[in-house]
VEXSEFI-708504 format. One record per residue (C-alpha): residue number from 1; residue in three letters; chain; x, y, z. Coordinates in steps of 0.02 Angstrom, whole numbers, plus 50000, padded with zeros to 5 digits. Layout:
<pazas>
PAZA drenmar torlo drennu    c1    c2    c3
PAZA     NUM   ala      A     X     Y     Z
...
</pazas>
This chain:
<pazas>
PAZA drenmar torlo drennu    c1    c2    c3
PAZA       1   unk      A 48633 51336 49091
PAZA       2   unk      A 48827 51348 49018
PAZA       3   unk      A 48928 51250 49089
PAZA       4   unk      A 49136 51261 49076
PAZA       5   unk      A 49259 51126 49079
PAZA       6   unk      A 49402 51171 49200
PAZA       7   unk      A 49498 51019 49174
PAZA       8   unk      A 49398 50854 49198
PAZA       9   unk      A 49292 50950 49283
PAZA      10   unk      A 49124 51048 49243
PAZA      11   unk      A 49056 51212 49347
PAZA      12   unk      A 48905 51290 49286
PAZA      13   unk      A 48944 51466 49242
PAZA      14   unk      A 48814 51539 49368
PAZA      15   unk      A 48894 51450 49490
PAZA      16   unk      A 49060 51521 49445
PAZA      17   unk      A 48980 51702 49438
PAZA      18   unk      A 48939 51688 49631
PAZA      19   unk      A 49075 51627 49673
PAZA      20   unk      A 49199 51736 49570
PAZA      21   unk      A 49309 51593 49531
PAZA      22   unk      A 49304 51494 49384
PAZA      23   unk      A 49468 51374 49417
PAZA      24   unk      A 49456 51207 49510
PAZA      25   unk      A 49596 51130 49620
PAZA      26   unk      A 49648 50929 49610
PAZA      27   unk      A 49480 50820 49652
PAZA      28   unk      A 49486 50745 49820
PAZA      29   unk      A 49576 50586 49813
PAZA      30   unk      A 49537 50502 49996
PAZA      31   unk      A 49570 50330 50036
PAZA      32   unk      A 49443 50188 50046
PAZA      33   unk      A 49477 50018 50149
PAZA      34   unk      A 49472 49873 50020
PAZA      35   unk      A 49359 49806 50142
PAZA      36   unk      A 49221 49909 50148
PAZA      37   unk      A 49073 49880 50041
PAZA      38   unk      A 49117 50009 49913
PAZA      39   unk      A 49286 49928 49891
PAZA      40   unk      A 49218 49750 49869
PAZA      41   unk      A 49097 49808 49715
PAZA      42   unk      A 48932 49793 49842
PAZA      43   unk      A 48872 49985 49827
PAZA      44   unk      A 48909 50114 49710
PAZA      45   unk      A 49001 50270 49786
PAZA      46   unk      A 48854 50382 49801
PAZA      47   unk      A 48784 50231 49903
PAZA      48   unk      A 48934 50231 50018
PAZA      49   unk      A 48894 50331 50175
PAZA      50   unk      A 49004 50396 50305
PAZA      51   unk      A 49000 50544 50425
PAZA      52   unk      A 49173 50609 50388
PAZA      53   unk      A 49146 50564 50172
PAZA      54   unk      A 48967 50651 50177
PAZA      55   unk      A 49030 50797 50282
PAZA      56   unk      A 49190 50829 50150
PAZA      57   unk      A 49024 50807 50009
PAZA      58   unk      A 48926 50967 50108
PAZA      59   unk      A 49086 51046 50147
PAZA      60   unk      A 49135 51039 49940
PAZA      61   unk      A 48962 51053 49889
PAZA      62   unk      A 48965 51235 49995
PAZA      63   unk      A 49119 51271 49922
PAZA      64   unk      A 49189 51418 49788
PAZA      65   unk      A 49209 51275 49665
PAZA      66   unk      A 49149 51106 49614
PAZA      67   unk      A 49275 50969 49664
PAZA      68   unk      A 49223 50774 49645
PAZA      69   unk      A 49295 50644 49776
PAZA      70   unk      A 49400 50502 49702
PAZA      71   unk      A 49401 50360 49806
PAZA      72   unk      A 49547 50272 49831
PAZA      73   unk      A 49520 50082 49887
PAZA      74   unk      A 49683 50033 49991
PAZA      75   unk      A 49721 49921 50141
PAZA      76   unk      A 49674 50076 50252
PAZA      77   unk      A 49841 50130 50308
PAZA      78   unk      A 49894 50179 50516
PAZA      79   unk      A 49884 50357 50544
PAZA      80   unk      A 50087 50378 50546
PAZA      81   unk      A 50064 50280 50370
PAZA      82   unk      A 49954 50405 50299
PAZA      83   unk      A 50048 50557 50358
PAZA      84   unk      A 50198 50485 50235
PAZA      85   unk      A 50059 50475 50109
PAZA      86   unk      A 49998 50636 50113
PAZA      87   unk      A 50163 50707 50101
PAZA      88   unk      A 50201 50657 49925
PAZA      89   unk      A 50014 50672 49876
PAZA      90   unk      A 50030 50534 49743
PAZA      91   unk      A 49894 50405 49800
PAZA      92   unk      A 49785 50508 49913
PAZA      93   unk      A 49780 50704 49961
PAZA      94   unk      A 49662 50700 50096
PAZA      95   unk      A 49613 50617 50233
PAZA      96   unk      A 49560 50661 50412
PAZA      97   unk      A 49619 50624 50606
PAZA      98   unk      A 49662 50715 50772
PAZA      99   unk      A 49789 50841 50765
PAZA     100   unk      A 49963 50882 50819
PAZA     101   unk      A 50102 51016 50819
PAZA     102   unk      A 50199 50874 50682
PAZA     103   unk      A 50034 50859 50584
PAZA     104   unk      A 50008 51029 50578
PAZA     105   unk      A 50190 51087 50534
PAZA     106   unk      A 50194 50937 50382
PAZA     107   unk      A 50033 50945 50328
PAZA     108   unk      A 49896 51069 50282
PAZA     109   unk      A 49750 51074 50404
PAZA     110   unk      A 49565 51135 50367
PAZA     111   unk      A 49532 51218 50539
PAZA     112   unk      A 49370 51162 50589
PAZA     113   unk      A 49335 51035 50681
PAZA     114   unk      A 49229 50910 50603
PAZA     115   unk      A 49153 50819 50756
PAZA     116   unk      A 49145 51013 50829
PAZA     117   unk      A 49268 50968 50965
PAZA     118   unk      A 49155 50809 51036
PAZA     119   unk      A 49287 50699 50990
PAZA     120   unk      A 49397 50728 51159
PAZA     121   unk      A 49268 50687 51260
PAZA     122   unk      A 49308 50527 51285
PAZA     123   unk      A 49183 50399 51364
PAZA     124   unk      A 49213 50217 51410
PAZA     125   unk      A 49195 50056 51363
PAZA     126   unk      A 49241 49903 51512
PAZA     127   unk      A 49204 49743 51563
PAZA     128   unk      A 49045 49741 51671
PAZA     129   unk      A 49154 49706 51832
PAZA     130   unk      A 49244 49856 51792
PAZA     131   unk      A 49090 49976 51749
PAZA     132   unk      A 49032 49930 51934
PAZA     133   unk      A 49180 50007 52013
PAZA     134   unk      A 49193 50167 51876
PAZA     135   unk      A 49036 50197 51938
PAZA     136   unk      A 49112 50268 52112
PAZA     137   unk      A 49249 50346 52034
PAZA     138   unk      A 49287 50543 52084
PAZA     139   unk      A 49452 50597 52055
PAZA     140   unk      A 49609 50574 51922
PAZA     141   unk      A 49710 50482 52049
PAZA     142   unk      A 49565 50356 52044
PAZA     143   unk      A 49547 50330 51860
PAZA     144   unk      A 49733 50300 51841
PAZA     145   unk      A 49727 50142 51911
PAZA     146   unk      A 49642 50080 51748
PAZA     147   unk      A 49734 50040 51602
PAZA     148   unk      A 49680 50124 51442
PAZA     149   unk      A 49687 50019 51250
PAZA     150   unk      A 49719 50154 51108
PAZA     151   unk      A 49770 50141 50918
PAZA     152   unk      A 49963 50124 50838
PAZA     153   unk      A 49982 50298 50806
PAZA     154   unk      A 49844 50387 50870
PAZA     155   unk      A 49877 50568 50980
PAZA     156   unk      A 49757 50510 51111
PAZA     157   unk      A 49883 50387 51172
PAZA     158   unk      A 50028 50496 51197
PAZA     159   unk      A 49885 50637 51287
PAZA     160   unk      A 49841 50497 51390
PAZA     161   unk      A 50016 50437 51452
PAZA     162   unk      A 50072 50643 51462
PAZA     163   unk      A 49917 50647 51613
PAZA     164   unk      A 49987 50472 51708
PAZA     165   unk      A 49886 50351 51614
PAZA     166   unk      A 49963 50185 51579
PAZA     167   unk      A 49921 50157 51394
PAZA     168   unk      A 49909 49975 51314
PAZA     169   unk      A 49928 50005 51112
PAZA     170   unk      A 49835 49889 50974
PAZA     171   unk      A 49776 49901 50796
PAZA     172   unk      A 49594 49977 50765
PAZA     173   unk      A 49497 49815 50724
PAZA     174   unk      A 49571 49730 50882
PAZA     175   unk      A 49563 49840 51008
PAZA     176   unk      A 49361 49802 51066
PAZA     177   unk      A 49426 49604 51091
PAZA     178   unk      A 49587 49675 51165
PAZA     179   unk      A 49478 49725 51293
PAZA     180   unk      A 49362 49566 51322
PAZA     181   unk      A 49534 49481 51325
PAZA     182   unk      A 49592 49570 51497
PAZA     183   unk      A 49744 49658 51405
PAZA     184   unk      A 49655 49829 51463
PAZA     185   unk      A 49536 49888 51565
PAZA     186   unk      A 49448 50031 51477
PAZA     187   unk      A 49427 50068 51286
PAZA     188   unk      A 49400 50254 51294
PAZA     189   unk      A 49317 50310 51146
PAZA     190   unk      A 49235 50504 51103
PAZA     191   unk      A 49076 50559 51130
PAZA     192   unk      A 48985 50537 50953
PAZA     193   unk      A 49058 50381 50898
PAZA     194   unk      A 49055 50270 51041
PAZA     195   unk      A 48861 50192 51030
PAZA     196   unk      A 48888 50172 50880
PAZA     197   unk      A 49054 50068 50873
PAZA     198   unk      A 48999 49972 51024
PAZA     199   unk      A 48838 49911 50941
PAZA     200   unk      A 48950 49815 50817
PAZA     201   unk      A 49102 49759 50917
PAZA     202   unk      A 48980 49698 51044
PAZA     203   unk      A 48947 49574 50914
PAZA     204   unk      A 49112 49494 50921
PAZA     205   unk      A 49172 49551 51100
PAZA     206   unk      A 49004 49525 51188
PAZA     207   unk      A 49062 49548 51364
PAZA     208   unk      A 49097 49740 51366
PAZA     209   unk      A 48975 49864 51394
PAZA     210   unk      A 48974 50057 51384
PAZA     211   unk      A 49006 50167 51549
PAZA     212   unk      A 48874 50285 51613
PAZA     213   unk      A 48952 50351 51770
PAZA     214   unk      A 49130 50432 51697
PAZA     215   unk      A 49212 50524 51567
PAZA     216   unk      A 49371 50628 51523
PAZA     217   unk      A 49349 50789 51406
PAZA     218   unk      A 49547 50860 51343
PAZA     219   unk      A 49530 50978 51188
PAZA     220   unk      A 49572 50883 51049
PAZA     221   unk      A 49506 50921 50864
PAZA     222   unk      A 49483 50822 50717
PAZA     223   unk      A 49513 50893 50547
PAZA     224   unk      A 49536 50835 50355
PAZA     225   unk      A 49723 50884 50332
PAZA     226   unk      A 49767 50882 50145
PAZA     227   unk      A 49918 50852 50065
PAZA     228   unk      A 50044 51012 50067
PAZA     229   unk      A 50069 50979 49856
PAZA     230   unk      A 49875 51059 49861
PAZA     231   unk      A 49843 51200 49984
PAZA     232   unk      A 49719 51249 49843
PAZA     233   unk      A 49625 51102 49888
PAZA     234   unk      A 49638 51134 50064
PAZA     235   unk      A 49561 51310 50044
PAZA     236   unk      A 49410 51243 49946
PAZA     237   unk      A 49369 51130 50106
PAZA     238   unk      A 49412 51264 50240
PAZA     239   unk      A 49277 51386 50143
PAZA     240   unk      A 49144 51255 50147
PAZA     241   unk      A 49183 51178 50318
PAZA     242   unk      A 49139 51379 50375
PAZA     243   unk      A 48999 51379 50273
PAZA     244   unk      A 48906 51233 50327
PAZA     245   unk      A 48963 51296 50524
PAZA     246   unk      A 48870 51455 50490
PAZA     247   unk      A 48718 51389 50412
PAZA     248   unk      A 48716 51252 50545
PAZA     249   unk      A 48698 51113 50434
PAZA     250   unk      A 48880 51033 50522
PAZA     251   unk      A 48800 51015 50696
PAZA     252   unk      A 48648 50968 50599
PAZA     253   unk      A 48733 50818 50523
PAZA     254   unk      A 48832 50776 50695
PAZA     255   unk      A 48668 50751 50777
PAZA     256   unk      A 48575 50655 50636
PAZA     257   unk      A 48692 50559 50530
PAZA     258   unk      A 48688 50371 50562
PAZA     259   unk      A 48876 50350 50635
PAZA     260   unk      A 48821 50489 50757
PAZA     261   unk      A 48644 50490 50806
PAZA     262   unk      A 48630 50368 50940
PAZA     263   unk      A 48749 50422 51058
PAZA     264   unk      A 48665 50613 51042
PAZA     265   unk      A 48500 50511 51091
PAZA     266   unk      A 48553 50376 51186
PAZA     267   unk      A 48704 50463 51311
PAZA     268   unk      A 48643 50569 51422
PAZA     269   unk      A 48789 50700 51474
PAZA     270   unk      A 48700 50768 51638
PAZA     271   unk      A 48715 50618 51727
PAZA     272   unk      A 48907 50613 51690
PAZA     273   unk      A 49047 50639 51813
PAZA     274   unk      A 49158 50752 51706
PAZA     275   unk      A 49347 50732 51730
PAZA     276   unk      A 49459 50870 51628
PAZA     277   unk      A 49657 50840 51569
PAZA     278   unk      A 49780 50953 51503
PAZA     279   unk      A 49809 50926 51321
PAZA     280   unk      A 50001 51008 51327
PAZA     281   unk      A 50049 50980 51151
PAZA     282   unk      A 49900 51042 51078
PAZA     283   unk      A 49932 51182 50931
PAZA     284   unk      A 49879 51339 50958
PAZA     285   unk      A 49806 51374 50821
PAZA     286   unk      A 49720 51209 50871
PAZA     287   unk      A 49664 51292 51043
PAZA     288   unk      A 49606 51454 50963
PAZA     289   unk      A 49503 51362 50832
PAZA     290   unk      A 49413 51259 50972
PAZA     291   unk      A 49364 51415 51064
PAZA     292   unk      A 49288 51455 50900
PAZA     293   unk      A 49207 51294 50863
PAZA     294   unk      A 49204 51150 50994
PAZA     295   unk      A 49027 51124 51088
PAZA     296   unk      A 49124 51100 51233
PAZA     297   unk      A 49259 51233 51242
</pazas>
């Protein structure tokens, strides 16, 4: 097989005959938290697994060209933080969260949804006093009368507070002992992530437990948004993301990867009360691409 160098990259040239392209945008440079495993030297990077980092792999592996992922080990900045960062594109180009109008207008968004719209359905987790009395819960009015812990930074918050929800903000790694500590009432956290987070922040807040009675759904994506310096880069994802839609191998990954598998098997949605709020600042753009995508939409 030949094989070109495009930079410091390599595409084989049959690959580059499908594809009609034989030029390759920046590698992905995404950041890393200098805690994880990766970071500390424990596993090499094709070791390192995580839903978002092996989606972006498919997503680039299904793309027009070959682009590697440069991690970028950093003390994993707030949302607000990384939104700076991506801006100037010098440390990091990519990264992912939930969407905004502001995110959307500074930054350059790869519309699809890469939790397929499962992230704004938003389950619970309480204090076991408090999961007996969500489990009689019917209407908004009711639920207000909870207090709701969310991340520095994080859209859900401001969603939250823009439907009458009293919102208690705290850093990411405290937030589950927040909670044990009385400073909230309920951690709401989406759909495909929340078994899995509460099976390790049970181990240091061991008096909350996970809601089976309630949950809110607002429409409320999360895509990799890459720095504006790159759209090229941001095209490359976009193609792939599409790709691995229409193939099925996204939903296929949703329902089997290891952050995501055990609340598809272990939550079961039918036995739900289903509350819905207005997302009002949601793009739309945003709201068209969820019709398109979301599970739930």
């Amino acid at each position: 097989m030949v094989v070109l160098a495009v930079g410091n990259m390599t595409i084989s040239a049959a690959h580059a005959a499908d594809t009609g392209t034989v030029q390759s945008p920046v590698d992905v440079r995404l950041p890393m938290d200098t805690t994880s495993d990766y970071c500390l030297g424990r596993i090499t990077w094709d070791q390192h697994s995580e839903y978002h980092v092996d989606l972006l792999r498919l997503a680039l592996r299904l793309g027009p060209t070959d682009i590697a992922i440069t991690p970028v080990c950093v003390e994993y900045p707030t949302e607000e933080r990384r939104i700076s960062m991506l801006q100037t594109g010098d440390q990091i180009n990519t990264v992912f969260f939930g969407t905004t109008q502001d995110r959307e207008d500074k930054l350059l968004a790869a519309y699809v949804p890469i939790y397929l719209g499962t992230t704004g359905l938003r389950l619970f987790m309480a204090r076991p006093e408090t999961r007996t009395e969500l489990a009689h819960i019917q209407t908004l009015d009711e639920l207000r009368k909870f207090s709701m812990g969310q991340g520095l930074g994080w859209p859900d918050g401001q969603i939250l507070i823009d439907n009458g929800f009293n919102v208690i903000p705290g850093r990411y790694k405290t937030l589950h002992r927040m909670l044990e500590f009385r400073r909230f009432d309920l951690y709401p956290r989406a759909y495909w992530q929340i078994i899995g987070e509460w099976n390790w922040m049970k181990q240091e807040a061991p008096n909350i437990v996970v809601s089976p009675d309630i949950a809110l759904y607002y429409p409320q994506p999360i895509y990799f948004f890459v720095s504006p310096k790159t759209p090229q880069l941001r095209d490359v994802i976009q193609t792939g993301l599409e790709r691995a839609y229409s193939n099925g191998m996204l939903l296929n990954l949703l329902k089997n990867h290891r952050e995501t598998t055990a609340s598809f098997k272990e939550v079961n949605l039918r036995k739900i009360h289903l509350l819905r709020i207005e997302n009002r600042s949601l793009p739309e753009k945003s709201r068209q691409t969820m019709k398109k995508f979301g599970l739930f939409d």
